[in-house]
C-alpha positions in Angstrom: 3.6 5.1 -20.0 0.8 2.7 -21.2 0.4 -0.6 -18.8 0.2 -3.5 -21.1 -2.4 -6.1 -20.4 -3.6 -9.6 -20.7 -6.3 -10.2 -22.9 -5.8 -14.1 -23.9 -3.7 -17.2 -22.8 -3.8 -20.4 -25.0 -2.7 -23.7 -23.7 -1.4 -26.3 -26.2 -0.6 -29.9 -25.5 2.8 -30.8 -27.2 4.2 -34.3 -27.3 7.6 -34.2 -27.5 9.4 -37.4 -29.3 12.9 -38.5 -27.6 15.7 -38.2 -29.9 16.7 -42.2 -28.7 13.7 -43.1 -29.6 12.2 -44.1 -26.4 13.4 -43.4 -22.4 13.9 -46.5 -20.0 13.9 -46.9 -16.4 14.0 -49.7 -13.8 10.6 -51.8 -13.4 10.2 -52.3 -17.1 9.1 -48.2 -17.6 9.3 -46.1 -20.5 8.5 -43.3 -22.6 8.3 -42.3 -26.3 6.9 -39.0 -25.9 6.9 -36.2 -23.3 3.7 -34.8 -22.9 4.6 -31.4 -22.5 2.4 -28.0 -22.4 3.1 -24.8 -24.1 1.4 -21.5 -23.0 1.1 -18.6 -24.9 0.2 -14.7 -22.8 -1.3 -12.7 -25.4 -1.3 -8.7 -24.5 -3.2 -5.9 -25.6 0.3 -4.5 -27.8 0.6 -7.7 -29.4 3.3 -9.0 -27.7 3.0 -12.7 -26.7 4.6 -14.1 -24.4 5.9 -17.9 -23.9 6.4 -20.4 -21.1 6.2 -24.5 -21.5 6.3 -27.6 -18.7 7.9 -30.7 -19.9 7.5 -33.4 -16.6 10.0 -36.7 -17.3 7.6 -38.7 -18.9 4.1 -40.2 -17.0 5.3 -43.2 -15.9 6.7 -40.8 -13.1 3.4 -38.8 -12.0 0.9 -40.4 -14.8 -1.2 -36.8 -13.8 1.5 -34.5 -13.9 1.0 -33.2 -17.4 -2.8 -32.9 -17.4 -2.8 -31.4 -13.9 -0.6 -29.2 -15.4 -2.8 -28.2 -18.1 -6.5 -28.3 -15.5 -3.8 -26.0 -13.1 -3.9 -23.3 -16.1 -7.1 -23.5 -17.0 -8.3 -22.6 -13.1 -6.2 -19.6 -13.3 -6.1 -18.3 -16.2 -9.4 -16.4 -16.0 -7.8 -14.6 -13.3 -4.9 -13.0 -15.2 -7.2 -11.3 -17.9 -7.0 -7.9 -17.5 -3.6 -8.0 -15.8 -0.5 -6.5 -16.5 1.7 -9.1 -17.3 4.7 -8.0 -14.9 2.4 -7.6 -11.7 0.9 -11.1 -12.5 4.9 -12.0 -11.3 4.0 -10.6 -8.0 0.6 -12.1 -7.9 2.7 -15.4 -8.1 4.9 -14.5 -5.6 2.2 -13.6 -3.0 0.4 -17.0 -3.7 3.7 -18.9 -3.3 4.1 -17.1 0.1 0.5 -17.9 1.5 1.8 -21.4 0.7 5.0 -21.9 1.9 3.6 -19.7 4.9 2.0 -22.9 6.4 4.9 -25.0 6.5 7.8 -23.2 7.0 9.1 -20.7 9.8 10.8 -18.1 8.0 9.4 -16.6 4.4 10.5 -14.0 1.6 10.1 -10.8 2.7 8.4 -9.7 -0.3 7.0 -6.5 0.2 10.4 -5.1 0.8 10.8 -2.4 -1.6 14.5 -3.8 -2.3 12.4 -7.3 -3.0 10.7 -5.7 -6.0 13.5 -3.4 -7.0 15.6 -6.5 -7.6 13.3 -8.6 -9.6 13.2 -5.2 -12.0 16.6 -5.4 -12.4 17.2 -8.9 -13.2 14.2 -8.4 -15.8 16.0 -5.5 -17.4 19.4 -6.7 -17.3 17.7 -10.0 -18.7 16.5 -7.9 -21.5 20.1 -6.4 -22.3 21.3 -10.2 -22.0 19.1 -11.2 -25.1 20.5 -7.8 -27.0 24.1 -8.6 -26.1 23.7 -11.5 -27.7 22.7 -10.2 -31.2 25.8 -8.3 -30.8 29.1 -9.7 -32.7 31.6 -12.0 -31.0 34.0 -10.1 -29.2 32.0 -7.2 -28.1 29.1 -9.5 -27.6 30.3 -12.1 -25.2 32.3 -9.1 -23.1 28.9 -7.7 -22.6 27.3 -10.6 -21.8 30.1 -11.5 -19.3 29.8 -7.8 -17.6 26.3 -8.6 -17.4 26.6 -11.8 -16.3 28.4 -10.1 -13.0 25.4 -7.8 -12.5 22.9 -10.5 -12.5 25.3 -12.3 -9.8 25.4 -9.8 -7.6 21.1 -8.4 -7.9 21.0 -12.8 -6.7 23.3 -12.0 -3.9 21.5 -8.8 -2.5 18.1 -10.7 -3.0 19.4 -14.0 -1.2 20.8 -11.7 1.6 18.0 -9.5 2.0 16.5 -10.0 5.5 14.0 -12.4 5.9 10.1 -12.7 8.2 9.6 -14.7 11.1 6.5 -16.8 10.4 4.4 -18.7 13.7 3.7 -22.0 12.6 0.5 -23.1 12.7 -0.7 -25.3 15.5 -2.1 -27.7 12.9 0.4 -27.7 9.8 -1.6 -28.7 6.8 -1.3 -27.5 3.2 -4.7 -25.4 1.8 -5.3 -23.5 -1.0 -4.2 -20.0 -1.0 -5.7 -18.5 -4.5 
């Protein structure tokens, strides 16, 4: 079987217009728009993949959005050439080294049930989405049988032991990338 690859990621800024017209909130703030960001994964196959951020407006984090967008652009060199499911991992392993500074316990993601459990929720994701191309009856039966699976791959992954981590003497947030 042929691993798939990243060979491009484009970054668009979207701003979304509020269906009310505009979004208020206490001290006089507001927004018209949500400056959102769309990603698109491009692979070697052709298949693209999509993901957005949509923060609640600027008047919350005036940075969020662009941060956002400077946040991709510092890693997306990084994923070229990656297969687009191990870039999950990758994630994974980067959110550890952070959380691994303030908390005591942490995923124990190289359990081979970890990774065995993510594959299953991607597949059973993937027979979700056909399910629901599938007519009424037989459709939403499926989807509900499926819905059971994904249920219980959460439970087994929430129950799966966790690691002991030593706290740092001097807890302070780096960079772990």
């Amino acid at each position: 079987m042929r691993i798939m690859r990243i060979v491009g990621i484009s970054v668009y800024r979207v701003e979304l217009p509020l269906h009310e017209g505009s979004y208020k909130w206490s001290g006089g703030n507001s927004v018209d728009v949500f400056d959102s960001t769309v990603v698109a994964i491009h692979t070697d196959t052709g298949i693209t993949g999509y993901g957005d951020i949509c923060p609640l407006g600027p008047a919350y984090l005036a940075a969020y959005a662009a941060g956002a967008r400077t946040g991709i652009a510092e890693v997306a060199p990084r994923l070229l050439g990656l297969d687009p499911t191990e870039y999950d991992y990758q994630v994974f392993h980067v959110t550890q080294a952070i959380a691994r500074q303030v908390f005591p316990v942490e995923l124990n993601i190289d359990d081979p049930r970890f990774r065995a459990g993510l594959e299953r929720l991607r597949l059973l994701g993937l027979k979700m989405q056909a399910a629901k191309r599938q007519g009424f009856l037989f459709g939403r039966a499926r989807r509900l049988a499926l819905l059971a699976q994904i249920a219980a791959t959460f439970l087994r992954l929430f129950l799966l032991p966790t690691k002991q981590n030593t706290m740092p003497a001097d807890v302070r947030m780096a960079p772990a990338w």
